[in-house]
Legacy VTK file of the C-alpha trace (Angstrom):
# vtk DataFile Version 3.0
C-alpha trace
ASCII
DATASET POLYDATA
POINTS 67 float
0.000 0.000 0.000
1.507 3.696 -1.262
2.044 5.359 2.276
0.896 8.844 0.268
-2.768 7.902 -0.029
-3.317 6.884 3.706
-5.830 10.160 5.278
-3.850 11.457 7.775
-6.088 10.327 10.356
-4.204 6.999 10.508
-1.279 6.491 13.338
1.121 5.388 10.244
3.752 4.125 13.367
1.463 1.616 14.236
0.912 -1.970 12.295
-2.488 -2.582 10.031
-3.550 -6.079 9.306
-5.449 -7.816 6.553
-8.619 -8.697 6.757
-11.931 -9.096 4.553
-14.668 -6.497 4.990
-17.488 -8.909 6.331
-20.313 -6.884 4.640
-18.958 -6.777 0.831
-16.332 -9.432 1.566
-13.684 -6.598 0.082
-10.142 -6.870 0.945
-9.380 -4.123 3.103
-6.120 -3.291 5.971
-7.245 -2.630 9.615
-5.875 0.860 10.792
-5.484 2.473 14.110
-6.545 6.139 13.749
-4.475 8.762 15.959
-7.309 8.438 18.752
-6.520 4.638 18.531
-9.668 3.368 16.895
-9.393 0.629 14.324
-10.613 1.924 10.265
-11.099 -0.242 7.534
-8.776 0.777 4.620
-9.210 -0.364 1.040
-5.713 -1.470 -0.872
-4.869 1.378 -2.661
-5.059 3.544 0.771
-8.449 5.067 1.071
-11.057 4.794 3.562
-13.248 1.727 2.868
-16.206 3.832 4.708
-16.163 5.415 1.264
-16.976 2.688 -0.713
-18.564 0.021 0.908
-22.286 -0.627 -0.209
-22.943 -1.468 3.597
-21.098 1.172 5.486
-24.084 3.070 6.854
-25.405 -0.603 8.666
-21.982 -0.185 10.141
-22.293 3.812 11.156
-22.833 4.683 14.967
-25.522 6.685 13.502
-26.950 4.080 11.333
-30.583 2.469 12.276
-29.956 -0.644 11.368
-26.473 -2.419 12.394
-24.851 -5.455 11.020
-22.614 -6.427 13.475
LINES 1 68
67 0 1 2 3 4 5 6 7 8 9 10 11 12 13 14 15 16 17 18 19 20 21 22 23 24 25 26 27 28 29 30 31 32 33 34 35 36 37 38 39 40 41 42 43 44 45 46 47 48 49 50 51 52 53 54 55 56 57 58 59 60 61 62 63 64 65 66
């Protein structure tokens, strides 16, 4: 992954780990953000909030939730 398109939300010092998106079953990298939450990232960098069909089920402010 090209360390110039991670948001500069993400703690870059700290690891991310692969994983599969288990709405869309995308491959994404777990990220910490800087106020150590964990943010699904899609392989070229960007924030997989952006383009996952499901991500408002998976919204704090979403009605429905998929977890």
């Amino acid at each position: 992954m090209a360390m110039a398109n991670i948001p500069d939300f993400i703690d870059r010092a700290k690891p991310m780990t692969w994983g599969l998106c288990r709405s869309c079953k995308a491959a994404i990298y777990w990220a910490a953000t800087k106020q150590g939450k964990p943010h699904p990232l899609n392989e070229d960098g960007t924030s997989h909030f952006g383009t996952c069909p499901q991500a408002k089920s998976w919204s704090k402010k979403g009605e429905a939730r998929c977890r």
